[in-house]
N, C-alpha and C positions, 0 to 999 in steps of 0.2 A: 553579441553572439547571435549567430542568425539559427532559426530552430527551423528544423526538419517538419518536413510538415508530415509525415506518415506518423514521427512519435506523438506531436501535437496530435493528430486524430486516435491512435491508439490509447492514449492519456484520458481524453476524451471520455473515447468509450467506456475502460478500464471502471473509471471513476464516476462518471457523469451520465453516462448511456446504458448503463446495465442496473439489474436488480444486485442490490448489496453494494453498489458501488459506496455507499455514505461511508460503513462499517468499513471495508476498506483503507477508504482516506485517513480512519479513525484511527486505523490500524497501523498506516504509515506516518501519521501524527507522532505516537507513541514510538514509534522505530526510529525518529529520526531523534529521539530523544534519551535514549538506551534499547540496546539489543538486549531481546524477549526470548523465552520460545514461548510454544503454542498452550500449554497450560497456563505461564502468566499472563499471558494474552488475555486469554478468556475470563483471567480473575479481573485483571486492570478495566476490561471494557463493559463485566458485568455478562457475555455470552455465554453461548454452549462450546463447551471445546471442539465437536463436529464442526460448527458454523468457523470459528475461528481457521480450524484445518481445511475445511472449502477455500477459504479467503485467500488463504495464507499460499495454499497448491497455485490456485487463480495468479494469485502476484507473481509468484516463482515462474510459472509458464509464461508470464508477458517480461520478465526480467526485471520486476519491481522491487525483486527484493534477493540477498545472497542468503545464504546459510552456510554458518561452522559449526562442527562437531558431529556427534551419529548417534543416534533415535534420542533417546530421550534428552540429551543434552545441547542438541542441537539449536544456537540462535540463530535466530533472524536479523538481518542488515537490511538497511537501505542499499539498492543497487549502482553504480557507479552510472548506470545507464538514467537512474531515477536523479543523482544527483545533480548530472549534466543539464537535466528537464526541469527542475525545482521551478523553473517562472513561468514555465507553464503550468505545473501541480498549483501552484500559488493561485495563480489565476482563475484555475477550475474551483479552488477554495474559495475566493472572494467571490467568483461569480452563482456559488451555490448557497454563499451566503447571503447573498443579494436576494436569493428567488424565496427563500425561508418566512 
Protein backbone atom coordinates (compact mmCIF):
# COMPACT_ATOMS: atom_id res chain seq x y z
CA UNK A 1 0.00 0.00 0.00
CA UNK A 2 1.49 3.21 -0.88
CA UNK A 3 1.27 5.95 2.19
CA UNK A 4 0.32 9.35 1.77
CA UNK A 5 2.71 11.33 2.64
CA UNK A 6 0.80 14.39 4.56
CA UNK A 7 -0.58 11.40 7.14
CA UNK A 8 3.12 10.11 7.16
CA UNK A 9 4.13 13.85 8.25
CA UNK A 10 1.14 14.43 10.36
CA UNK A 11 1.96 11.04 12.34
CA UNK A 12 5.15 12.34 12.59
CA UNK A 13 4.55 15.22 14.35
CA UNK A 14 1.52 13.88 16.41
CA UNK A 15 3.88 11.52 18.00
CA UNK A 16 7.58 12.24 17.30
CA UNK A 17 7.49 16.17 16.95
CA UNK A 18 5.67 17.40 19.74
CA UNK A 19 5.85 17.61 23.60
CA UNK A 20 3.79 14.65 25.01
CA UNK A 21 3.92 12.81 21.96
CA UNK A 22 5.71 9.40 24.04
CA UNK A 23 2.46 9.41 26.49
CA UNK A 24 0.41 9.67 23.40
CA UNK A 25 1.86 6.52 21.49
CA UNK A 26 1.49 5.12 25.14
CA UNK A 27 -1.89 5.82 24.99
CA UNK A 28 -2.68 4.47 21.56
CA UNK A 29 -0.53 1.24 22.65
CA UNK A 30 -3.33 0.61 25.27
CA UNK A 31 -6.23 1.62 22.62
CA UNK A 32 -5.33 -0.71 20.21
CA UNK A 33 -5.65 -3.26 22.86
CA UNK A 34 -8.97 -2.52 24.44
CA UNK A 35 -11.18 0.57 24.29
CA UNK A 36 -10.71 2.98 27.63
CA UNK A 37 -12.19 6.07 28.67
CA UNK A 38 -10.24 8.72 30.11
CA UNK A 39 -10.25 7.87 33.78
CA UNK A 40 -9.02 4.22 33.01
CA UNK A 41 -6.63 5.76 30.94
CA UNK A 42 -4.99 7.66 33.62
CA UNK A 43 -5.34 4.65 36.09
CA UNK A 44 -3.51 2.10 33.44
CA UNK A 45 -0.62 4.78 32.40
CA UNK A 46 -0.25 5.96 36.04
CA UNK A 47 -1.26 9.93 34.85
CA UNK A 48 -3.28 12.79 35.80
CA UNK A 49 -6.66 12.47 34.34
CA UNK A 50 -6.22 16.51 32.87
CA UNK A 51 -2.99 15.18 31.15
CA UNK A 52 -4.78 12.15 29.83
CA UNK A 53 -8.03 14.57 28.55
CA UNK A 54 -5.32 16.90 26.83
CA UNK A 55 -4.06 13.83 24.95
CA UNK A 56 -6.84 12.21 24.39
CA UNK A 57 -8.81 15.88 22.70
CA UNK A 58 -5.16 16.22 20.83
CA UNK A 59 -5.80 12.44 19.11
CA UNK A 60 -9.52 13.16 18.44
CA UNK A 61 -8.68 16.55 16.61
CA UNK A 62 -5.96 14.80 14.33
CA UNK A 63 -8.42 11.65 13.87
CA UNK A 64 -6.28 9.21 15.99
CA UNK A 65 -8.69 8.01 17.77
CA UNK A 66 -13.16 7.41 17.62
CA UNK A 67 -15.26 7.71 20.57
CA UNK A 68 -18.72 5.76 21.70
CA UNK A 69 -21.10 6.71 24.13
CA UNK A 70 -21.76 10.44 26.07
CA UNK A 71 -19.74 12.05 29.00
CA UNK A 72 -18.69 9.70 31.41
CA UNK A 73 -19.18 6.51 29.46
CA UNK A 74 -17.75 7.40 26.69
CA UNK A 75 -14.71 5.06 25.04
CA UNK A 76 -12.01 5.48 23.10
CA UNK A 77 -11.11 3.51 19.60
CA UNK A 78 -8.41 3.53 17.46
CA UNK A 79 -9.28 5.47 14.37
CA UNK A 80 -10.02 3.74 11.09
CA UNK A 81 -7.71 6.70 9.65
CA UNK A 82 -5.00 5.26 12.48
CA UNK A 83 -5.53 1.82 11.33
CA UNK A 84 -4.84 2.35 7.70
CA UNK A 85 -1.21 4.14 9.07
CA UNK A 86 -0.22 1.28 11.69
CA UNK A 87 3.31 0.86 9.49
CA UNK A 88 3.85 4.15 9.74
CA UNK A 89 2.91 4.46 13.74
CA UNK A 90 5.08 1.09 13.87
CA UNK A 91 7.83 2.73 12.29
CA UNK A 92 7.83 5.97 14.55
CA UNK A 93 7.67 3.22 17.51
CA UNK A 94 10.91 1.37 16.33
CA UNK A 95 12.47 4.40 15.33
CA UNK A 96 11.89 6.12 19.01
CA UNK A 97 12.96 3.12 20.26
CA UNK A 98 16.15 3.25 18.55
CA UNK A 99 16.97 6.86 19.72
CA UNK A 100 16.22 5.73 23.67
Amino acid sequence: MTIDPDSKRLLWFIFAGSRGGLNRLRIISILKKTPLNINQLAKEMGLDYKAIQHHIKVLEKNNMITKIGEKYSIMYFISTFLELNMETLEEIERKLDKSK
